[in-house]
N, C-alpha and C positions, 0 to 999 in steps of 0.2 A: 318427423322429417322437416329439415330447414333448405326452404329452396330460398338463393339470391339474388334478387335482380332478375328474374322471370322475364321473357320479352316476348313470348308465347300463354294467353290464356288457355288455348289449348291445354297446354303441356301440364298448368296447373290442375285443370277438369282429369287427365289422361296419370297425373300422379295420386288423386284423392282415388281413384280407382282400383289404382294397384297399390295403392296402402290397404283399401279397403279388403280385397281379395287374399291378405294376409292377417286382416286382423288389427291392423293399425290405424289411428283415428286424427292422432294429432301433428297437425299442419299449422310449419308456421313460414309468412311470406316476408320477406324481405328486400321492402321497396318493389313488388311487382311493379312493371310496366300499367296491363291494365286487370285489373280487379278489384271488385267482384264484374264478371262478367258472362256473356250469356254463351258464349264459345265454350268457358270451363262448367260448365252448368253439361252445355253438349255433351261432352268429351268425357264427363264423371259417368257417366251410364248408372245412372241409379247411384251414385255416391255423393249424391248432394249435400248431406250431410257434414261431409268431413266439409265441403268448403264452407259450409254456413257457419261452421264451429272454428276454419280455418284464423289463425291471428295474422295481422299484420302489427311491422315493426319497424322503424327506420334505419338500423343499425344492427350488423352481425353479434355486438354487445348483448344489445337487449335481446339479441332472439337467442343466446346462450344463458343467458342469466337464468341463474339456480340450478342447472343443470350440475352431472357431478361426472360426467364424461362426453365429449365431444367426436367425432368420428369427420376426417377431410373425407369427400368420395374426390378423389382426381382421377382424369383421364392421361395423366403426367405425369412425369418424376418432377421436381421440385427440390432445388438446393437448397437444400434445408436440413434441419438437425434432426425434425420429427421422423418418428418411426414410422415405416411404409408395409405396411402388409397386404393381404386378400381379402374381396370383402366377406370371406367365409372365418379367416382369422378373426375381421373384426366383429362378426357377429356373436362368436362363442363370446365374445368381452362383452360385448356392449347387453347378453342375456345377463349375463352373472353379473354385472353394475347396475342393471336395472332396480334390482333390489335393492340397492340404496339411494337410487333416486332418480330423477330423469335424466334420460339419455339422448343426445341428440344425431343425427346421422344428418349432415349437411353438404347439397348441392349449388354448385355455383351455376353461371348463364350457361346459356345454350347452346352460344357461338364459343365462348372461352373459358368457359369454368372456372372455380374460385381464384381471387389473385391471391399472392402469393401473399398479403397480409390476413387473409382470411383463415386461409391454412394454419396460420402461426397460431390463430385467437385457438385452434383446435387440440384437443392434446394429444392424435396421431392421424396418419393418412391411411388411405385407403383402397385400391382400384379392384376393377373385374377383370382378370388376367383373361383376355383375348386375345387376339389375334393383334402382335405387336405392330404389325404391317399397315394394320387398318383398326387406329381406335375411337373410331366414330360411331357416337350411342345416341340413340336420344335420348333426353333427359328423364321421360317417363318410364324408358325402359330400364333404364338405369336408376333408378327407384324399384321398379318391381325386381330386380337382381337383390340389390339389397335386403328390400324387404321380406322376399322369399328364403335367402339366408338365414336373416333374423327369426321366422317362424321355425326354421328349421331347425334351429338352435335351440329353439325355446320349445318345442313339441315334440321333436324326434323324426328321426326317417323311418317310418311307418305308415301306415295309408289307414284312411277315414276307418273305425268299426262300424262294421259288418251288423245288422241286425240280429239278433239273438236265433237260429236256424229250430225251428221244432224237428228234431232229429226224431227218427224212428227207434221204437225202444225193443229190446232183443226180444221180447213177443212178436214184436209186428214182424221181425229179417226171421224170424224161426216160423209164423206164420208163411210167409212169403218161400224159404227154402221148400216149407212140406207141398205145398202149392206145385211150384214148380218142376220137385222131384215128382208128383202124380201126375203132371203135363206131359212132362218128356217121356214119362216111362208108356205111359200111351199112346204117344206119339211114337214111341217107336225110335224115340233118337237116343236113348242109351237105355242096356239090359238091367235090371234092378239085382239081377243075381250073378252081372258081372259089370258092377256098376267102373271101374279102374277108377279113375281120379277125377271124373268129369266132376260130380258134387264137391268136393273139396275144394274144386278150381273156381267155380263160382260162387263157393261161401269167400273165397279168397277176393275174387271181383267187386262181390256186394262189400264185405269190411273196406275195401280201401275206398270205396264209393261215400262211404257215411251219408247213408239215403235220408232223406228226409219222409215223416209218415206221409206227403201225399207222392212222392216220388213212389214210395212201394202202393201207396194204392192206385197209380197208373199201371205200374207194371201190372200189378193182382189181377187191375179190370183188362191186360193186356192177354192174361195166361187165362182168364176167365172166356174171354170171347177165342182162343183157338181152341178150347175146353168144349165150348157148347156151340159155338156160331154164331151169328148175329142174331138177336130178337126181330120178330118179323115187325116188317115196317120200319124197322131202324137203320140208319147208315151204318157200319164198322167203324169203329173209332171216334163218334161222337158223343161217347160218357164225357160226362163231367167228371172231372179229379175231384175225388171223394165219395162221389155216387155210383163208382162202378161195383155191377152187381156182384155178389157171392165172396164180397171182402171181409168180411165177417172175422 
């Protein structure tokens, strides 16, 4: 990320943030007002980091230099020749150029964002299609848009994995069925010698369930205590998952 001309440390502190929160590390400043300072320190919540490592540079040149694609963020059109996309268009790019080299996604100030010689150094523009009526961003949120694109591009729309589930295995749901079926047939809530379709309906319950083993050992110790009652001295429902009795 290239910010230029910066006039809020805030904003600096409040962008190392929301790089960080996607994964992005490098910050480069161009002519901030003031930095390093103790506002963007603030405003980094725990992303200190990125500002320590943060560069500074005098000139939108050197803060492009080596790079092998440039990205304008505008809140504007711009009579200009370069190509104007979203910044979800430019994120798909700017993943797949990565691989050949660095890439840069560059914001201008806060009051007027890049001029229009800045743009040109860029080799396409780029905006957050909002609300054409009202397209006033801040500058840090306007970095976390980006930046959440570009993760997005690069990782997929899909959400965090799930820790590995110790699933119960067709011993434990055929333990649990014979369990059950001696529960109710005792209780009285369905005949064994005219059972209709109650059992099939709750093997059908439990599969779509995909229990986990202490999930069927709640329930066991659940059919276990309407089985016998509560042990004297003890509350109802106070087994520990996995120590209820007669789960065997």
């Amino acid at each position: 990320m290239v910010l230029s001309h910066t006039s809020h440390p805030g904003n600096i502190g409040s962008t190392a943030r929301a790089m960080k929160t996607m994964g992005l590390s490098r910050l480069v400043l161009v002519n901030p007002k003031r930095f390093p300072d103790p506002e963007a320190v603030a405003l980094s919540s725990n992303a200190e980091d990125v500002l320590v490592a943060a560069q500074v540079v005098s000139s939108m040149g050197e803060a492009l230099a080596g790079t092998v694609l440039s990205v304008a963020a505008v809140g504007h059109t711009y009579d200009l020749s370069q190509r104007l996309v979203t910044c979800r268009t430019a994120a798909s790019e700017i993943v797949v150029t990565a691989a050949a080299g660095d890439v840069a996604i560059v914001f201008g100030t806060e009051s007027t964002g890049l001029s229009a010689d800045e743009v040109r150094l860029c080799n396409f523009a780029a905006h957050i299609p909002g609300n054409p009526a009202y397209t006033s961003l801040n500058l840090a949120a306007a970095v976390q848009i980006f930046a959440y694109e570009a993760r997005l591009a690069a990782v997929g729309d899909r959400v965090r994995d799930p820790a590995t589930p110790d699933l119960a295995t067709h011993d434990d749901i055929e333990r649990l069925h014979e369990h059950a079926a001696r529960v109710l047939a005792n209780a009285g809530f369905y005949d064994p010698a005219n059972p209709k379709r109650l059992l099939p309906r709750l093997r059908r319950m439990v599969a779509k369930a995909r229990l986990e083993r202490e999930e069927v050992q709640i329930l066991r110790g659940m059919l276990k205590l309407a089985e016998d009652g509560p042990h004297p001295g003890t509350v109802a429902g106070r087994n520990t998952p996995g120590t209820s009795r007669g789960n065997g």
